[in-house]
DRENVO-699430 format. One record per residue (C-alpha): x, y, z; residue in one letter. Coordinates in nm, 3 decimals, decimal comma, padded with zeros to 5 digits, always signed. Each point is the difference from the previous one (the first is absolute). Layout:
// residues N
@c1 X | c2 Y | c3 Z | type A
...
END
This chain:
// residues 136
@c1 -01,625 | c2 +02,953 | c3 +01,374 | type X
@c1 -00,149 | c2 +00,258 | c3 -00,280 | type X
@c1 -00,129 | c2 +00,288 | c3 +00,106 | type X
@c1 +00,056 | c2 +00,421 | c3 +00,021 | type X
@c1 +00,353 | c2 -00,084 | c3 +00,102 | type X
@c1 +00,081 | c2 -00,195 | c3 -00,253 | type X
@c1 -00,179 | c2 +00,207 | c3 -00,290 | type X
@c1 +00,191 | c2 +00,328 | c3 +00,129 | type X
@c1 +00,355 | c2 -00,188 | c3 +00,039 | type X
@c1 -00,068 | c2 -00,136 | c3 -00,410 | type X
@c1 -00,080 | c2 +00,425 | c3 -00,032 | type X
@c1 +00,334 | c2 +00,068 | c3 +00,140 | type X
@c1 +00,213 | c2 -00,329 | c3 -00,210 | type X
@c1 -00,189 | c2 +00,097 | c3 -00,301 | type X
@c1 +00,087 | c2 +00,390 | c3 +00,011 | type X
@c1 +00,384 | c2 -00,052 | c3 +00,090 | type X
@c1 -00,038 | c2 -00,237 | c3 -00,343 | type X
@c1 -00,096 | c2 +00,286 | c3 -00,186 | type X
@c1 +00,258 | c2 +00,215 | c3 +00,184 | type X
@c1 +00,285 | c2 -00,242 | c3 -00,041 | type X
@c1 -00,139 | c2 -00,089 | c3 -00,406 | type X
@c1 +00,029 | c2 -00,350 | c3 +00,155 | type X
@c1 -00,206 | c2 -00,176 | c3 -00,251 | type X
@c1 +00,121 | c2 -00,332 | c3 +00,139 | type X
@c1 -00,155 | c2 +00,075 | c3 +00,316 | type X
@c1 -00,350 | c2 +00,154 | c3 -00,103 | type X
@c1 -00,032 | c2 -00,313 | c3 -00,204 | type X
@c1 +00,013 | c2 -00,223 | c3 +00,365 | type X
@c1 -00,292 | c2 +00,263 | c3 +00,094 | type X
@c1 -00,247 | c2 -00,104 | c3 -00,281 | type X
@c1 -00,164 | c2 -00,312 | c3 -00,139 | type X
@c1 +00,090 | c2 -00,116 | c3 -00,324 | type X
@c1 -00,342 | c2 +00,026 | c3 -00,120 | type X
@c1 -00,037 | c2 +00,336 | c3 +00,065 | type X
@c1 -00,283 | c2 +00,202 | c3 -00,184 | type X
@c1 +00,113 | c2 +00,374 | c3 +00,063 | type X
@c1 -00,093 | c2 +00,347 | c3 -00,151 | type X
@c1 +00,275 | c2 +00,279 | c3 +00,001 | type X
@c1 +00,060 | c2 +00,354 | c3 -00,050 | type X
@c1 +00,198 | c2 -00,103 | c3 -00,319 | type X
@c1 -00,121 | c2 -00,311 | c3 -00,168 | type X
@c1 -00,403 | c2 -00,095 | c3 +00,029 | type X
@c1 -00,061 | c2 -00,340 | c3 +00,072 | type X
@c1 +00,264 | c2 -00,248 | c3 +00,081 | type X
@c1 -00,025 | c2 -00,373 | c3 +00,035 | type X
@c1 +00,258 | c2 -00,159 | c3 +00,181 | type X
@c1 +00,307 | c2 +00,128 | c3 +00,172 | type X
@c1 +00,243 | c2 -00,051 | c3 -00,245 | type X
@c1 -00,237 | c2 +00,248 | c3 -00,203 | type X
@c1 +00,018 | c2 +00,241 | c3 +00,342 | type X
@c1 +00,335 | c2 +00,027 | c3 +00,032 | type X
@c1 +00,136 | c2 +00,033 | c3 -00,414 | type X
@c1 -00,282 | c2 +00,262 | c3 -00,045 | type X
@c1 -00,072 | c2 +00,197 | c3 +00,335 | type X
@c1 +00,308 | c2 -00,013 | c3 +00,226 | type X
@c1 +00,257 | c2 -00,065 | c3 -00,228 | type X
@c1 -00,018 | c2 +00,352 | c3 -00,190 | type X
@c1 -00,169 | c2 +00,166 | c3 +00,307 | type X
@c1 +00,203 | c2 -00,099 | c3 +00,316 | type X
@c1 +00,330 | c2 +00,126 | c3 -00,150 | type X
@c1 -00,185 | c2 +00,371 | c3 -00,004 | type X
@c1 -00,134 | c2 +00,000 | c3 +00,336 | type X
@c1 +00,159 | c2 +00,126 | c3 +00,314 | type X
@c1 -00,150 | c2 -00,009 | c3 +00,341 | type X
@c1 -00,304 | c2 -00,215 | c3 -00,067 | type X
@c1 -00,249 | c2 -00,071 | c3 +00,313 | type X
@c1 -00,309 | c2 -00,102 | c3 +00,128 | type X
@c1 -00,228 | c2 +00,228 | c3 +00,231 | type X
@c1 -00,349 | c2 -00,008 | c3 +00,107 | type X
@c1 -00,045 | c2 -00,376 | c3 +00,014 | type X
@c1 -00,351 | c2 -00,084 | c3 +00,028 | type X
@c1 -00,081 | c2 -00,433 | c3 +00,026 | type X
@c1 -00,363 | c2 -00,004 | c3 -00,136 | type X
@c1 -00,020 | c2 -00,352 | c3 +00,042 | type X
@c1 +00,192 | c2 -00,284 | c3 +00,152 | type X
@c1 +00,001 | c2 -00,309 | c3 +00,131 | type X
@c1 +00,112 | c2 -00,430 | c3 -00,033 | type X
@c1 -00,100 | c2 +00,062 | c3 -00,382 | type X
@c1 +00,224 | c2 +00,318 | c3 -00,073 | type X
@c1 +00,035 | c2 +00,359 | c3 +00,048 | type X
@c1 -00,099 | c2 +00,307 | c3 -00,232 | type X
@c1 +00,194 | c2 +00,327 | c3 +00,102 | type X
@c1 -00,054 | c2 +00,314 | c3 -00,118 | type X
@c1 +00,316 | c2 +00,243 | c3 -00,007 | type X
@c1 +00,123 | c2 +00,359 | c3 -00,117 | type X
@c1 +00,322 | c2 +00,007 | c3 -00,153 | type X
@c1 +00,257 | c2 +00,283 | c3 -00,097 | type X
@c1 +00,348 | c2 -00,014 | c3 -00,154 | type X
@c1 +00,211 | c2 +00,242 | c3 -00,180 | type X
@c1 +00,122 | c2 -00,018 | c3 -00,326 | type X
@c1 +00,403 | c2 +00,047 | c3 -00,059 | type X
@c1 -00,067 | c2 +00,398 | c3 -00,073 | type X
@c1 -00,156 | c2 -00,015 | c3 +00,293 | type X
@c1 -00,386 | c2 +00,042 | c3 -00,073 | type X
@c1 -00,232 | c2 -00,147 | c3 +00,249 | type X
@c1 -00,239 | c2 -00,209 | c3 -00,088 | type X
@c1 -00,303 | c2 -00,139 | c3 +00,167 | type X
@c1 -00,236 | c2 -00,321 | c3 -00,043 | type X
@c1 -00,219 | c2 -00,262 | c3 +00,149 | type X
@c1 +00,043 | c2 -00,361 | c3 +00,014 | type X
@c1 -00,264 | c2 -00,298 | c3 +00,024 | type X
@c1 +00,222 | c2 -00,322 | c3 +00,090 | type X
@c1 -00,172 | c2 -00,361 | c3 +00,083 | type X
@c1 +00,243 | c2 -00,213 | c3 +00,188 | type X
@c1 -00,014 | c2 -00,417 | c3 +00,070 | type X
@c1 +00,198 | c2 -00,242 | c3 +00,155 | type X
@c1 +00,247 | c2 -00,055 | c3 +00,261 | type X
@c1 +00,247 | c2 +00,158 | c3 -00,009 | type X
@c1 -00,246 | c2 +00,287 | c3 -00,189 | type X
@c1 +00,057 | c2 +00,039 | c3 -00,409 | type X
@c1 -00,188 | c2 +00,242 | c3 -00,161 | type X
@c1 -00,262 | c2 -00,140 | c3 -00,243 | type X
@c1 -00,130 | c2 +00,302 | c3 -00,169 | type X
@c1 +00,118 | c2 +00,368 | c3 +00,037 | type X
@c1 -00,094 | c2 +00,329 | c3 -00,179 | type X
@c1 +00,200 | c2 +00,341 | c3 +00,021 | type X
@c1 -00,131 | c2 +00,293 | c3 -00,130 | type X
@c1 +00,082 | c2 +00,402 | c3 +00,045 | type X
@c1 -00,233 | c2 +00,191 | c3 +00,177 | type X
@c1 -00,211 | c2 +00,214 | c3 -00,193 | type X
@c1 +00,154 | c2 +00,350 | c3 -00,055 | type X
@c1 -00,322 | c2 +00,202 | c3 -00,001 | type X
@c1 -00,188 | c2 -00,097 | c3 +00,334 | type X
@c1 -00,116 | c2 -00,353 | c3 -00,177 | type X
@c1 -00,093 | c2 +00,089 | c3 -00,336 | type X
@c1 +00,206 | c2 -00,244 | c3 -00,256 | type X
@c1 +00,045 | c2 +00,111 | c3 -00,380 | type X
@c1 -00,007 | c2 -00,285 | c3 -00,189 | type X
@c1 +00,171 | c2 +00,099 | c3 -00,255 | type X
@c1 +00,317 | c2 +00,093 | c3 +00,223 | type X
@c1 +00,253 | c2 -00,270 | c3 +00,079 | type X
@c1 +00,249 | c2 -00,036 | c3 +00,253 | type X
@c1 +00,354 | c2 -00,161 | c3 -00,006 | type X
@c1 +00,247 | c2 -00,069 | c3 +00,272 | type X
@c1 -00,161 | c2 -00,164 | c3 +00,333 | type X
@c1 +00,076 | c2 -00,325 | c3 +00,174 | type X
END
C-alpha cells in the first residue's frame, strides 16, 4: 500500500542511487515520462532526457547526497507530493544545500515529476542573472 512509508523508503533507494552513481537503479525510481526541472538543465521531458543531461554529468560529482526534512503536502489513492531538503557535497568537499518538489504515482511508486533546486544563498533572494552548476 502507498503511503509515508513508502514515499520515505523511495527517499532512501533514490539517495543510495545518487550515492552509488547507479543510474540503472534511479531509472526503476522514475516514470518514463518524466517532466523534471534541475539544478543543471531547465526543463526536461522524459527520462532519457533526465538522466543524459542531469545525473549523468552531476551524479559522478556528488558525494554523500540525502534527503532531510520531508514534508508530504498531499497524498492519497491518486498520488503523493513531498516536499524535501537536500544536501550533498561536491568531490572538494563543498556542501551544498537545496529543496526538492517530487510527485510520485503508481504501485510500486515512480516519480512523475521532480524539481531540485539550491537553496537560496542570501536568506531567499535569487539573482537571476547567477547560475548554478553541479546538483542532483
Amino acid at each position: 500500500m502507498e503511503g509515508p512509508v513508502d514515499v520515505q523508503n523511495w527517499l532512501e533507494q533514490f539517495a543510495a542511487a545518487v550515492a552509488g552513481e547507479n543510474l540503472v537503479r534511479g531509472r526503476e525510481l522514475f516514470a518514463d515520462d518524466v517532466v523534471a526541472y534541475g539544478t543543471r538543465s531547465g526543463v526536461m521531458t522524459g527520462l532519457d532526457v533526465l538522466v543524459e543531461q542531469q545525473w549523468a554529468p552531476i551524479w559522478t560529482r556528488t558525494r554523500g547526497f540525502r534527503f532531510h526534512d520531508v514534508d508530504v503536502v498531499l497524498g492519497g489513492a491518486g498520488g503523493w507530493v513531498v516536499a524535501a531538503r537536500w544536501r550533498s557535497w561536491s568531490r572538494s568537499g563543498a556542501l551544498r544545500e537545496g529543496r526538492s518538489t517530487l510527485v510520485f504515482q503508481g504501485d510500486p511508486l515512480r516519480c512523475r515529476h521532480s524539481h531540485f533546486s539550491l537553496t537560496p544563498r542570501d536568506g531567499g533572494q535569487v539573482d537571476e542573472h547567477s547560475t548554478t552548476t553541479g546538483h542532483v
